[in-house]
C-alpha positions in Angstrom: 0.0 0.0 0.0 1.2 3.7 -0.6 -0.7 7.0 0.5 1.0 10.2 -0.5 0.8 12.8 -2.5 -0.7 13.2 -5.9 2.5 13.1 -8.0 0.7 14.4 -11.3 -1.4 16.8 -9.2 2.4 18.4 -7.9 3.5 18.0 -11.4 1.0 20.3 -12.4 1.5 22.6 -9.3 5.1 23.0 -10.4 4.0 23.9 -13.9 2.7 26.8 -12.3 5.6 28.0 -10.2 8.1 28.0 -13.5 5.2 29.9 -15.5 4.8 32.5 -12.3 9.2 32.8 -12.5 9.1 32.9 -16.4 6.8 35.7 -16.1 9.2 37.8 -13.7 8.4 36.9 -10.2 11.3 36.1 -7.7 11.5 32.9 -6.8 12.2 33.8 -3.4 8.5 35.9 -3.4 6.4 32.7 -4.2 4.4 31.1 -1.1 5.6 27.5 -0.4 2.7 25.3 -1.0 1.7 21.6 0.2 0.0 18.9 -1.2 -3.3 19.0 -1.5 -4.6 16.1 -3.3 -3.5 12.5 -1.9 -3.9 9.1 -3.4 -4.2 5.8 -2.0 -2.4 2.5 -4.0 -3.1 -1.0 -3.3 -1.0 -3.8 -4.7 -3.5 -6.7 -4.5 -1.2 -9.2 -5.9 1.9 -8.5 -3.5 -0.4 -8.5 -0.7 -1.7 -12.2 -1.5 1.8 -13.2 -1.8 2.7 -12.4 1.5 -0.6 -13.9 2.8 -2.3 -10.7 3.9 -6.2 -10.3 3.4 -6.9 -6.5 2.1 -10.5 -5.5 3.4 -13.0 -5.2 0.6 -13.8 -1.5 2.3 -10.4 -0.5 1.5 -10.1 -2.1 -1.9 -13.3 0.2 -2.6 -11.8 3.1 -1.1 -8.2 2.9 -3.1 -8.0 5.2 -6.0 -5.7 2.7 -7.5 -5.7 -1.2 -7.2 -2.7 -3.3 -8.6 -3.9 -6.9 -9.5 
């Protein structure tokens, strides 16, 4: 299982900084900003490999299961 961040979500965040930069503000000005958008991953198969049962509530509740 992984729970983080939304890696294309900050991707798409940073596209926004380096436009803001490229437009002529400082670096130095811009806010510092967190993540807003997480994502949960479920590798199905690993986990039945290693004997472990993954709750149907949480399979439901993944945005992303791995078969």
């Amino acid at each position: 299982m992984w729970y983080g961040p939304d890696l294309l979500n900050m991707f798409r965040r940073s596209a926004v900084y380096v436009a803001r930069i490229l437009s002529g503000s400082r670096p130095a000005e811009l806010p510092v900003e967190q993540p807003t958008k997480f994502a949960l991953t479920i590798n199905e198969s690993t986990a039945k490999a290693l004997g472990i049962q993954v709750p149907q509530s949480l399979l439901l509740a993944a945005d992303a299961v791995i078969h």
